[in-house]
PQR file of N, CA, C, O and H, with PARSE charges and radii, in Angstrom:
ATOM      1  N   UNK A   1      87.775  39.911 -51.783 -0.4000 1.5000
ATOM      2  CA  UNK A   1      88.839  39.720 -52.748 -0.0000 2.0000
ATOM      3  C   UNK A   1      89.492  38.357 -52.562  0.5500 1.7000
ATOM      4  O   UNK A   1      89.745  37.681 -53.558 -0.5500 1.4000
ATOM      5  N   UNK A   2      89.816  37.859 -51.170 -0.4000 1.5000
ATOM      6  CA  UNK A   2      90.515  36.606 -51.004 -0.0000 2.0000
ATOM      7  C   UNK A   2      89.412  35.636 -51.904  0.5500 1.7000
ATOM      8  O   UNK A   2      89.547  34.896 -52.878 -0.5500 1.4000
ATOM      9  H   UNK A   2      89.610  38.408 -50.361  0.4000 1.0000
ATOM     10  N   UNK A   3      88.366  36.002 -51.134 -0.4000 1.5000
ATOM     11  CA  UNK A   3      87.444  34.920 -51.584 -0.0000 2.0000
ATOM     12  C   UNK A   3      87.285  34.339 -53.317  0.5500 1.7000
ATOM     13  O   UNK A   3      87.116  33.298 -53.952 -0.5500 1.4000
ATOM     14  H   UNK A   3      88.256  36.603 -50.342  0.4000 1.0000
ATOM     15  N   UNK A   4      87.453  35.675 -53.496 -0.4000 1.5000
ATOM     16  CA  UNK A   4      87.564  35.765 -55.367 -0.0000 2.0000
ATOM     17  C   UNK A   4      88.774  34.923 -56.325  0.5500 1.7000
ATOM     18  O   UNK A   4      88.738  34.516 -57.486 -0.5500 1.4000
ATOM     19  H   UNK A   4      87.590  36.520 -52.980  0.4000 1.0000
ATOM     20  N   UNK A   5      89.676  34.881 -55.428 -0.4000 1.5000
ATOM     21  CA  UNK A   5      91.153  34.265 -55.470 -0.0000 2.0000
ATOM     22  C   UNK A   5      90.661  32.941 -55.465  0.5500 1.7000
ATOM     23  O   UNK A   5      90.664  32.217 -56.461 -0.5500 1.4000
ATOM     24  H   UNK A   5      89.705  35.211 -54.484  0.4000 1.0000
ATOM     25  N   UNK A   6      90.329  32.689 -54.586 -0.4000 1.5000
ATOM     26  CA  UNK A   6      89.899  31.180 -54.291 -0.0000 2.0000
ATOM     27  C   UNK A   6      89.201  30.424 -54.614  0.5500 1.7000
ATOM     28  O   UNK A   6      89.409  29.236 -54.366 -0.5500 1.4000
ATOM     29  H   UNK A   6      90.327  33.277 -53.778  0.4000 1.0000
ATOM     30  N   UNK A   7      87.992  30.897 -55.364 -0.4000 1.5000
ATOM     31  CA  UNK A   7      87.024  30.874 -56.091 -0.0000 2.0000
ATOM     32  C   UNK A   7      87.772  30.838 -57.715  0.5500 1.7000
ATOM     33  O   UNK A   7      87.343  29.948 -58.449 -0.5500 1.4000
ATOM     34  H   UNK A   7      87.823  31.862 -55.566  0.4000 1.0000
ATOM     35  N   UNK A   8      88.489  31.446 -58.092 -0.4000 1.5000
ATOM     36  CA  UNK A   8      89.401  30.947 -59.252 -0.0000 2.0000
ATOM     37  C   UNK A   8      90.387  30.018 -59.485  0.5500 1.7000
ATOM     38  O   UNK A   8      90.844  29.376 -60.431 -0.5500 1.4000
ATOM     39  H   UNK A   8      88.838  32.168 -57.496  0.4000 1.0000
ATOM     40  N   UNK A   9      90.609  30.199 -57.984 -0.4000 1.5000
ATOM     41  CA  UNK A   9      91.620  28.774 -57.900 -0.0000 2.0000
ATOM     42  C   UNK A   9      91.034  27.177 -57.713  0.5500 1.7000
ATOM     43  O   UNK A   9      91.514  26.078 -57.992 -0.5500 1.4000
ATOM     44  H   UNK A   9      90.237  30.720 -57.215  0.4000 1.0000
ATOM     45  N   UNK A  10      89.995  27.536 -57.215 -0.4000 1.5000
ATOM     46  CA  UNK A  10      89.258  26.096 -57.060 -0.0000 2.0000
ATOM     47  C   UNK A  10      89.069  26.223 -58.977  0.5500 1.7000
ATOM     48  O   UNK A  10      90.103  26.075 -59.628 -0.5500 1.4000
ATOM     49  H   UNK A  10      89.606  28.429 -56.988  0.4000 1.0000
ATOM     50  N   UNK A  11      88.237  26.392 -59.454 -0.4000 1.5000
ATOM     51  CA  UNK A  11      87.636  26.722 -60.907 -0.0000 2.0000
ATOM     52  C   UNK A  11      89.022  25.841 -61.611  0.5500 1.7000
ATOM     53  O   UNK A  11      89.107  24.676 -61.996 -0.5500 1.4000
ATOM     54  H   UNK A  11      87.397  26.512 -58.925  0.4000 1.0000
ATOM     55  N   UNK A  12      90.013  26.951 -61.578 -0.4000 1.5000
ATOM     56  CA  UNK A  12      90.942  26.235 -62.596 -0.0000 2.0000
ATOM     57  C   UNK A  12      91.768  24.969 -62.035  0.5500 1.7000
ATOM     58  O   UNK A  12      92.505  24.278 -62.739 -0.5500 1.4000
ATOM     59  H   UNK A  12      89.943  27.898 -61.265  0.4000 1.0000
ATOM     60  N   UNK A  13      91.571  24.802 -60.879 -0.4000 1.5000
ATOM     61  CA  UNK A  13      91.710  23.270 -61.003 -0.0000 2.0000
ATOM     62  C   UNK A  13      90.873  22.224 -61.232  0.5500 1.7000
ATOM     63  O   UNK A  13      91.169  21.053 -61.473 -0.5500 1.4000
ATOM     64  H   UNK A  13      90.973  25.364 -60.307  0.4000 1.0000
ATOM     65  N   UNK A  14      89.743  22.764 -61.131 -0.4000 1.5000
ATOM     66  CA  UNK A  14      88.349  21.743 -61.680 -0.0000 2.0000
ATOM     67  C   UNK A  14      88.478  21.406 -62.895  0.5500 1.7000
ATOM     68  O   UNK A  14      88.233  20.289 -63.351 -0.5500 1.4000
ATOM     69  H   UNK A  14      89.503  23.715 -60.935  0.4000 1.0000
ATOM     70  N   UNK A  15      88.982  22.617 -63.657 -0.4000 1.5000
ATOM     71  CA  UNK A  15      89.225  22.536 -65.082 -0.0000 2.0000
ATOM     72  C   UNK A  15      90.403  21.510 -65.832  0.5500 1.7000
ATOM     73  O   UNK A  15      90.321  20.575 -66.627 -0.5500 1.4000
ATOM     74  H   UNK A  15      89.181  23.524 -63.286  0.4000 1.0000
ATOM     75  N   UNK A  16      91.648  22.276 -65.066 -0.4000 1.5000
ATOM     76  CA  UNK A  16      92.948  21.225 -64.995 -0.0000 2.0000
ATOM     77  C   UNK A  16      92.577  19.499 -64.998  0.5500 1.7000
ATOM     78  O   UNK A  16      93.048  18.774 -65.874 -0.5500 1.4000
ATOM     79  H   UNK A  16      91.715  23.036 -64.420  0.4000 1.0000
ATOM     80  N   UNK A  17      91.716  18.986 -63.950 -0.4000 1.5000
ATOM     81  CA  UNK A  17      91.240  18.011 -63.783 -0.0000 2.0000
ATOM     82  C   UNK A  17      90.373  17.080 -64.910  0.5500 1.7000
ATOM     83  O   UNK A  17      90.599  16.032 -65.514 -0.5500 1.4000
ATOM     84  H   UNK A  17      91.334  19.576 -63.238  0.4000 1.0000
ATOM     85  N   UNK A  18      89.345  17.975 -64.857 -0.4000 1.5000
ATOM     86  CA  UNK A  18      88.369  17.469 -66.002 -0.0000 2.0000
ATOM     87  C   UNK A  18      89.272  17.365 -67.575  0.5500 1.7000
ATOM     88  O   UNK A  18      89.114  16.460 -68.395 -0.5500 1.4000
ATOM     89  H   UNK A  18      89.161  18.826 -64.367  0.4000 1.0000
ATOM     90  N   UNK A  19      90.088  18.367 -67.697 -0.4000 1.5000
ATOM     91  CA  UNK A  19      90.654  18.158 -69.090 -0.0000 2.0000
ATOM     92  C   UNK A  19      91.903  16.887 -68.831  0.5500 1.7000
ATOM     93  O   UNK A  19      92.226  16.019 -69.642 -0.5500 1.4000
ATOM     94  H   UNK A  19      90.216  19.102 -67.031  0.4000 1.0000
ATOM     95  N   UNK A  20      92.356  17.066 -67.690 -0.4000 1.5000
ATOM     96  CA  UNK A  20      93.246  15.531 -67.160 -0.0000 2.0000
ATOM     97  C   UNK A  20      92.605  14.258 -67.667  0.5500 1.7000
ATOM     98  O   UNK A  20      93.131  13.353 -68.313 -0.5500 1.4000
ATOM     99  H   UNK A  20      92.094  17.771 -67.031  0.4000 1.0000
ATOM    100  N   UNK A  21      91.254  14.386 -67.203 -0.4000 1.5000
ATOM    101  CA  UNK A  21      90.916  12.875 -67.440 -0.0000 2.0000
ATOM    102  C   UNK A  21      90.493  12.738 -68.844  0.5500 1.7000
ATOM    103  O   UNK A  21      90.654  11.657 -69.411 -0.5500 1.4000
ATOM    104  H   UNK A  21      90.826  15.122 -66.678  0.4000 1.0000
ATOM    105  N   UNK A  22      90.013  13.653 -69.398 -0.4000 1.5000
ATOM    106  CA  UNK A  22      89.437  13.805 -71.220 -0.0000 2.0000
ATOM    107  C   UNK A  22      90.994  13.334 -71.880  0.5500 1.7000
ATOM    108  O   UNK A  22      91.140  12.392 -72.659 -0.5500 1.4000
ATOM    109  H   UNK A  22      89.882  14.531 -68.937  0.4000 1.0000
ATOM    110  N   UNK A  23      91.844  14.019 -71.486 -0.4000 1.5000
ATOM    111  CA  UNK A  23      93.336  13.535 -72.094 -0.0000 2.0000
ATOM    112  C   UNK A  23      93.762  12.379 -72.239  0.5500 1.7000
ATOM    113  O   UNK A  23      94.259  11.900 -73.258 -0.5500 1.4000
ATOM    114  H   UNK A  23      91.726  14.784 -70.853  0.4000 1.0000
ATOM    115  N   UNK A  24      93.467  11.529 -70.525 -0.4000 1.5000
ATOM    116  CA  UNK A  24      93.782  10.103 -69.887 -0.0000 2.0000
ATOM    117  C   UNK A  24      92.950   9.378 -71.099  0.5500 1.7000
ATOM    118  O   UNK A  24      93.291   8.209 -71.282 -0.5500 1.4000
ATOM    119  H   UNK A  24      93.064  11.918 -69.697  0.4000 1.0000
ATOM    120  N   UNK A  25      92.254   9.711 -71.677 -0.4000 1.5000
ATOM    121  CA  UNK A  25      90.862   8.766 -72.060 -0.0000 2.0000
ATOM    122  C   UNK A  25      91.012   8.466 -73.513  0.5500 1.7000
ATOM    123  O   UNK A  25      90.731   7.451 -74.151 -0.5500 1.4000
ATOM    124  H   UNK A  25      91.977  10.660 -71.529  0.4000 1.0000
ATOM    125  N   UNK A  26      91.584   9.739 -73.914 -0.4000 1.5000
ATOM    126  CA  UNK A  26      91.924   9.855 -75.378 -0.0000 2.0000
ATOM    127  C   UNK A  26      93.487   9.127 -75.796  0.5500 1.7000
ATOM    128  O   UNK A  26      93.712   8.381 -76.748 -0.5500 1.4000
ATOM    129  H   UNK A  26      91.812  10.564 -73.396  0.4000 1.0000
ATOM    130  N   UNK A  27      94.099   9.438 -75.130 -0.4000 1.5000
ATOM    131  CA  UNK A  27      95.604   8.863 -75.312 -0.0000 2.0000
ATOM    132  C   UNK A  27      95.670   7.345 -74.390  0.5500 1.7000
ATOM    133  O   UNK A  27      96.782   7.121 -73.912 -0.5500 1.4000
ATOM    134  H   UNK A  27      93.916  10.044 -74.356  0.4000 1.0000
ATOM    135  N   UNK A  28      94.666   6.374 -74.123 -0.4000 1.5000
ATOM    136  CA  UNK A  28      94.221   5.299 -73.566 -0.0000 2.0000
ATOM    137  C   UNK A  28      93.966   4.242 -75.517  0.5500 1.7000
ATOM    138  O   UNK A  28      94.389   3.278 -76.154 -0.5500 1.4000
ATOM    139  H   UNK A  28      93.763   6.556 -74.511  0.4000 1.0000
ATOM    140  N   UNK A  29      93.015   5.362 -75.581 -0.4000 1.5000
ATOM    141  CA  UNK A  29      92.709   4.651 -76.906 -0.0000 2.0000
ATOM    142  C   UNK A  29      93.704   3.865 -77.663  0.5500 1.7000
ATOM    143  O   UNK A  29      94.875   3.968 -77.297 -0.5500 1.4000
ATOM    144  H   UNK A  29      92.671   6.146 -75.063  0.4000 1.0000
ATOM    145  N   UNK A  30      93.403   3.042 -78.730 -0.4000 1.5000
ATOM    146  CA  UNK A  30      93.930   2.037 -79.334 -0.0000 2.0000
ATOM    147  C   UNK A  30      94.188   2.790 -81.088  0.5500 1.7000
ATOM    148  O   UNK A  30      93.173   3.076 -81.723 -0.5500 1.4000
ATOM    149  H   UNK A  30      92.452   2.959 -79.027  0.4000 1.0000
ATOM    150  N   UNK A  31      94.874   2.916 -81.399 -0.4000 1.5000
ATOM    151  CA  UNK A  31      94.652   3.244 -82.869 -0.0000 2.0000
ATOM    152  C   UNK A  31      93.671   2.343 -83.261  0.5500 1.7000
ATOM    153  O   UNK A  31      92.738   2.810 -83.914 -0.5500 1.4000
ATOM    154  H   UNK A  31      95.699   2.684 -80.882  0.4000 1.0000
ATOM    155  N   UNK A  32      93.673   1.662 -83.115 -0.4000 1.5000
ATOM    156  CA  UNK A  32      92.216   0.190 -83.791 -0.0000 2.0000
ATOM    157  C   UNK A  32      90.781   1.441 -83.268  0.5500 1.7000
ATOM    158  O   UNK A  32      90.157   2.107 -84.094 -0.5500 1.4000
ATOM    159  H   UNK A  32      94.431   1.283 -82.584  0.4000 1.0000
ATOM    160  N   UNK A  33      90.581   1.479 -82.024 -0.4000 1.5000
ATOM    161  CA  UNK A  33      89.230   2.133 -82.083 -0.0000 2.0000
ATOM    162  C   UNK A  33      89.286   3.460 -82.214  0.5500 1.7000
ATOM    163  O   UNK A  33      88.218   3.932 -81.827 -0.5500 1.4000
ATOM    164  H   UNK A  33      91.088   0.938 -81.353  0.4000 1.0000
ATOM    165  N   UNK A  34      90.056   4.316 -82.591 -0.4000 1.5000
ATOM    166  CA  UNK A  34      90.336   5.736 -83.543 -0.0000 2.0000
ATOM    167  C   UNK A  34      89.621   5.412 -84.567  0.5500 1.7000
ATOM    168  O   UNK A  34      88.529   5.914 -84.833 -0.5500 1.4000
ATOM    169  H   UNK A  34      90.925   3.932 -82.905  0.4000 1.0000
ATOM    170  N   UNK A  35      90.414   4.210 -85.464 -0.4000 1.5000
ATOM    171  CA  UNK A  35      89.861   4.045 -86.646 -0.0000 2.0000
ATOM    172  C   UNK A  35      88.354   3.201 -86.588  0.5500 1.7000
ATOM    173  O   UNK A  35      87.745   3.121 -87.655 -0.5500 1.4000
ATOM    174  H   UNK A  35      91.301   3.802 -85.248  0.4000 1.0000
ATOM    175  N   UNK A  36      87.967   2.800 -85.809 -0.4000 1.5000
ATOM    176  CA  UNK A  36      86.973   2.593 -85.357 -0.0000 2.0000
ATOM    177  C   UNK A  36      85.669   3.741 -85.412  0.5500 1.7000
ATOM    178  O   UNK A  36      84.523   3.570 -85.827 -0.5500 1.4000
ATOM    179  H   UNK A  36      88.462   2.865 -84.943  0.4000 1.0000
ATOM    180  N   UNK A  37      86.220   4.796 -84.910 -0.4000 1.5000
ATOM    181  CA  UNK A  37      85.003   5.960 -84.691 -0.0000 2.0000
ATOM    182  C   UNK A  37      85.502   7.032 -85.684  0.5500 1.7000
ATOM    183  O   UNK A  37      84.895   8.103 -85.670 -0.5500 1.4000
ATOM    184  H   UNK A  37      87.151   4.935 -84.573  0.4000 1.0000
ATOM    185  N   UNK A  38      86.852   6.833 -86.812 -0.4000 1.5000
ATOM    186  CA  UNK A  38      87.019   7.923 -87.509 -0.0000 2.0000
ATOM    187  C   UNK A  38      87.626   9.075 -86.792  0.5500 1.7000
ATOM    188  O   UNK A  38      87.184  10.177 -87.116 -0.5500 1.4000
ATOM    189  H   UNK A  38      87.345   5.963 -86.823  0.4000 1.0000
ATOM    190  N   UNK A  39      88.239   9.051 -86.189 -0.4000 1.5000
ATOM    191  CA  UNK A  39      88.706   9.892 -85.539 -0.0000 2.0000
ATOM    192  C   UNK A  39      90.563  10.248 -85.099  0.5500 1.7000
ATOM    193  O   UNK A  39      91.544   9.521 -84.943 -0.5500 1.4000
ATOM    194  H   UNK A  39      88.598   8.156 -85.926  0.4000 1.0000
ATOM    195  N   UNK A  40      90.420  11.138 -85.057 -0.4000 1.5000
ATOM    196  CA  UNK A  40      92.066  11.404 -84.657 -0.0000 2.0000
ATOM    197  C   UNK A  40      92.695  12.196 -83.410  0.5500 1.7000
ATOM    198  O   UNK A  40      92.385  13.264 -82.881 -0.5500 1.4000
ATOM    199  H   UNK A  40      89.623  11.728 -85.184  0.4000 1.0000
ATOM    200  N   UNK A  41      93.634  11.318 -83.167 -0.4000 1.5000
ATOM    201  CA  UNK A  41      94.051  11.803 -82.051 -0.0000 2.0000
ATOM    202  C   UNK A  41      93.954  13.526 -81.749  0.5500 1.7000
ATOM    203  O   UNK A  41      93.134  14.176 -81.100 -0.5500 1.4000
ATOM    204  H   UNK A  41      93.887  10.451 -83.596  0.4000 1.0000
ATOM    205  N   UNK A  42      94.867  13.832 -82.331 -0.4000 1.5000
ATOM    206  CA  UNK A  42      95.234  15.256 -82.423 -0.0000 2.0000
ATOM    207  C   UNK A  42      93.915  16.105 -82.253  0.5500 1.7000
ATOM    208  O   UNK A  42      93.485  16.726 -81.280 -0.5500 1.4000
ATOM    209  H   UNK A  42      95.533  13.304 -82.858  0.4000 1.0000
ATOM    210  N   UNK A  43      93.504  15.954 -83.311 -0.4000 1.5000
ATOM    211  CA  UNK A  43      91.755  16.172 -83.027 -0.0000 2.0000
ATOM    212  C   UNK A  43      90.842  16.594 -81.863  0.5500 1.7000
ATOM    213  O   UNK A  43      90.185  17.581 -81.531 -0.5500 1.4000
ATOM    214  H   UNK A  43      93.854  15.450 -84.100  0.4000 1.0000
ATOM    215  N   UNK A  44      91.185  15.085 -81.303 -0.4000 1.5000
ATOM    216  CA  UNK A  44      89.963  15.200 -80.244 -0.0000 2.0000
ATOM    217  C   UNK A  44      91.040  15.628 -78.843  0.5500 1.7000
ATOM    218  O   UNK A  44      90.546  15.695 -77.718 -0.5500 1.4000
ATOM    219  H   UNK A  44      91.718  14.283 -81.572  0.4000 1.0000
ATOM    220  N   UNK A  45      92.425  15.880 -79.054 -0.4000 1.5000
ATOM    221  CA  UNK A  45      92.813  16.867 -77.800 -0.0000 2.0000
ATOM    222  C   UNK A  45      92.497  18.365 -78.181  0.5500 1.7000
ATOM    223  O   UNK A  45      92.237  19.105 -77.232 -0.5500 1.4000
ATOM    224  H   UNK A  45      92.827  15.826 -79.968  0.4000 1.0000
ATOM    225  N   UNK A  46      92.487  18.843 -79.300 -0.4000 1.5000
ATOM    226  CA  UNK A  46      92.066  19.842 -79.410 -0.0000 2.0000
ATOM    227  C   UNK A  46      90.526  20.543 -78.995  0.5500 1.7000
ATOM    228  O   UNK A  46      90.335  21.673 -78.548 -0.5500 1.4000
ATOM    229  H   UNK A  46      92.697  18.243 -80.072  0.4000 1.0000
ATOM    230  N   UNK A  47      89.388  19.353 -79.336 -0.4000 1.5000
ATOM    231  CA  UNK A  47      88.290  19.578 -79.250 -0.0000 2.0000
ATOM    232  C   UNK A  47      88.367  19.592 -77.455  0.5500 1.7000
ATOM    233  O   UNK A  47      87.751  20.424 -76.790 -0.5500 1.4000
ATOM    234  H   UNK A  47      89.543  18.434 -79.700  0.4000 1.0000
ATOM    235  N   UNK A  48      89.120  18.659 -76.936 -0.4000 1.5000
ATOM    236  CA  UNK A  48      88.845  18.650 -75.583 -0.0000 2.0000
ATOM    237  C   UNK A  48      89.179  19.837 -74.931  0.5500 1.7000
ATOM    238  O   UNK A  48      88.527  20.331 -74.011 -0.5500 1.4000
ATOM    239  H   UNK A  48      89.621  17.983 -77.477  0.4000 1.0000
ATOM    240  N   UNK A  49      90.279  20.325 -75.451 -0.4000 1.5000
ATOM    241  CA  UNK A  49      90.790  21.918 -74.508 -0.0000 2.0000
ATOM    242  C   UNK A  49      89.936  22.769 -74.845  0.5500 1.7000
ATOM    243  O   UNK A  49      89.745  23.688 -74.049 -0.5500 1.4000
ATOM    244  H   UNK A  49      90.809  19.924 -76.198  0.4000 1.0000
ATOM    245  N   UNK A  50      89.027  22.738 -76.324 -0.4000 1.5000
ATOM    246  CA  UNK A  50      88.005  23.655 -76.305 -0.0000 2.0000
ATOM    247  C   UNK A  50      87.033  23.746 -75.353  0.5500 1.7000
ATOM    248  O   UNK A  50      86.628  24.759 -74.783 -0.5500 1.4000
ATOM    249  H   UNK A  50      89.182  21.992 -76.971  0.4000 1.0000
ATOM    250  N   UNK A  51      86.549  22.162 -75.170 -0.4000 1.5000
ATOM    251  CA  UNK A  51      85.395  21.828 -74.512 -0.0000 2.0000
ATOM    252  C   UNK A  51      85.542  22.702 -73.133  0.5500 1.7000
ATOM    253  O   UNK A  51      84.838  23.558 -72.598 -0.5500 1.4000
ATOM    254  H   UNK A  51      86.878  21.338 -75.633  0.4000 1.0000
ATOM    255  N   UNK A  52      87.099  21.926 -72.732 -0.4000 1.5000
ATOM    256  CA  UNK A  52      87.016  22.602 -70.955 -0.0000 2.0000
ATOM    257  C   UNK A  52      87.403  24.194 -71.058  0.5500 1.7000
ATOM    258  O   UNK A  52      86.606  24.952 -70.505 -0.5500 1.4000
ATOM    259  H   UNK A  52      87.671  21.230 -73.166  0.4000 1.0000
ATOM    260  N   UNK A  53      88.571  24.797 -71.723 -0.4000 1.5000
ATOM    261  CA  UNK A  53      88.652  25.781 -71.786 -0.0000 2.0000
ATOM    262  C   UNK A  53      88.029  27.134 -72.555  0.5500 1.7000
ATOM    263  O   UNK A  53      88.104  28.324 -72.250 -0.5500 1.4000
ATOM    264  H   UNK A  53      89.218  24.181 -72.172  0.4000 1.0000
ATOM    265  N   UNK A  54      87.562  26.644 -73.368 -0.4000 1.5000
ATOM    266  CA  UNK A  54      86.487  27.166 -74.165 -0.0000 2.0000
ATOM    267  C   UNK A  54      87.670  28.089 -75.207  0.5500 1.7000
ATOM    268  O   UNK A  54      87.356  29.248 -75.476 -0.5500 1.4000
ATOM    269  H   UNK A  54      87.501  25.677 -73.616  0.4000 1.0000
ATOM    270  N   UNK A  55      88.609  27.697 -75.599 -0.4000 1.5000
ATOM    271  CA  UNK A  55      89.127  28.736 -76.115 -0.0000 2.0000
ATOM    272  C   UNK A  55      89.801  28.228 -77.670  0.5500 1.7000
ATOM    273  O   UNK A  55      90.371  29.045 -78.392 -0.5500 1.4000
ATOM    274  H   UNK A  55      88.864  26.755 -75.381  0.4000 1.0000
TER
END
């Protein structure tokens, strides 16, 4: 059981992390290269919490 704990706790900080830096990366951007790739902010934080969280 501990182990199971811990094993979720590592997980959701892997997760925490990986969606940290997808965030860092997106809100880095320039409105110039948004409009560059067509894209929108709002957007692609959404797609990102899907990506890591699947939800």
């Amino acid at each position: 059981m501990f182990s199971t704990l811990i094993n979720t706790t590592r997980d959701r900080i892997a997760k925490r992390r990986h969606y940290n830096r997808l965030v860092d990366e997106i809100m880095g951007m320039t409105s110039r290269d948004l409009a560059d790739i067509n894209g929108s902010r709002a957007d692609m934080l959404q797609h990102a919490y899907r990506e890591v969280y699947g939800k």
